[in-house]
C-alpha positions as CSV (number, residue, x, y, z in Angstrom):
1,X,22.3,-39.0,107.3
2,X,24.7,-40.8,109.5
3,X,24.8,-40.5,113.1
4,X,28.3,-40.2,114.2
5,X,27.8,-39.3,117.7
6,X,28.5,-42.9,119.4
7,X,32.1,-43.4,117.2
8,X,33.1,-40.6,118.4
9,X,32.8,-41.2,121.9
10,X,33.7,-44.4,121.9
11,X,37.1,-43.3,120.3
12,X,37.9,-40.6,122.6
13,X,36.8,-42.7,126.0
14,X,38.8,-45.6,124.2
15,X,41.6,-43.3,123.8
16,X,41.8,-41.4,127.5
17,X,40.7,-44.2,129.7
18,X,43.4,-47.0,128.2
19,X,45.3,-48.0,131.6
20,X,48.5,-46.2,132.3
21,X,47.9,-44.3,129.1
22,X,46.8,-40.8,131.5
23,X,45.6,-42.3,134.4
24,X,46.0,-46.0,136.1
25,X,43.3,-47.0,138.5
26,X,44.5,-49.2,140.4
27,X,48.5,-48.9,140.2
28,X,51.5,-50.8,140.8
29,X,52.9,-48.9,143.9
30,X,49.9,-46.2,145.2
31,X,46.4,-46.1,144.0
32,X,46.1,-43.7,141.3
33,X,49.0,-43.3,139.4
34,X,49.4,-41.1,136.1
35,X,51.6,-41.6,132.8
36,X,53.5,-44.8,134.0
37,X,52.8,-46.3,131.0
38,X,52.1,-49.6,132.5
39,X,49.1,-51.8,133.1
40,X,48.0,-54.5,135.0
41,X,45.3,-57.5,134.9
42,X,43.0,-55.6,137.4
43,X,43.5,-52.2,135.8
44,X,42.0,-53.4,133.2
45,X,38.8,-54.9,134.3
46,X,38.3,-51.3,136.2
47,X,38.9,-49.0,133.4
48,X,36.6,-51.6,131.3
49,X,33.8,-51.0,133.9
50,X,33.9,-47.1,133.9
51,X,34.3,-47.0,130.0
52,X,30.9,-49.7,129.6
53,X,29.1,-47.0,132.6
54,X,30.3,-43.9,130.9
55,X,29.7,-45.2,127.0
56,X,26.2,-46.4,128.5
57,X,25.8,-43.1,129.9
58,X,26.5,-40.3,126.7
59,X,25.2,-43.1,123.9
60,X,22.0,-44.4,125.6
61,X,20.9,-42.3,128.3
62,X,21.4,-38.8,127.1
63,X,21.6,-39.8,123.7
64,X,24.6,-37.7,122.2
65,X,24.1,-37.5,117.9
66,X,26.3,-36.2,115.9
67,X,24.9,-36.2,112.3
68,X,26.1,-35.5,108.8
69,X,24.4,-35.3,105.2
């Protein structure tokens, strides 16, 4: 059996919390800013610090599995 609960949701957080993809936090011009499309240095470093808490969060503390045969 695999367990295919952790790829999962490190592709999907991966996907909707790359800066400027839905949201930027912080942005250019105002503080939240959605679908510019841009990115920037601290950006970054943000969205990298709620994807480690979240991905820490579903993976290790309530343990999501997702298993096949």
């Amino acid at each position: 059996m695999s367990d295919w609960g952790p790829v999962v949701i490190a592709v999907v957080l991966f996907v909707l919390l790359s800066p400027g993809l839905l949201i930027q936090l912080p942005g250019r011009h105002h503080f939240v800013e959605f679908g510019n499309l841009h990115t920037s240095a601290m950006s970054i470093v943000v969205h990298s610090i709620i994807y480690f808490a979240l991905i820490t969060l579903f993976v290790i503390v309530i343990g999501v599995h997702i298993t096949t045969d």
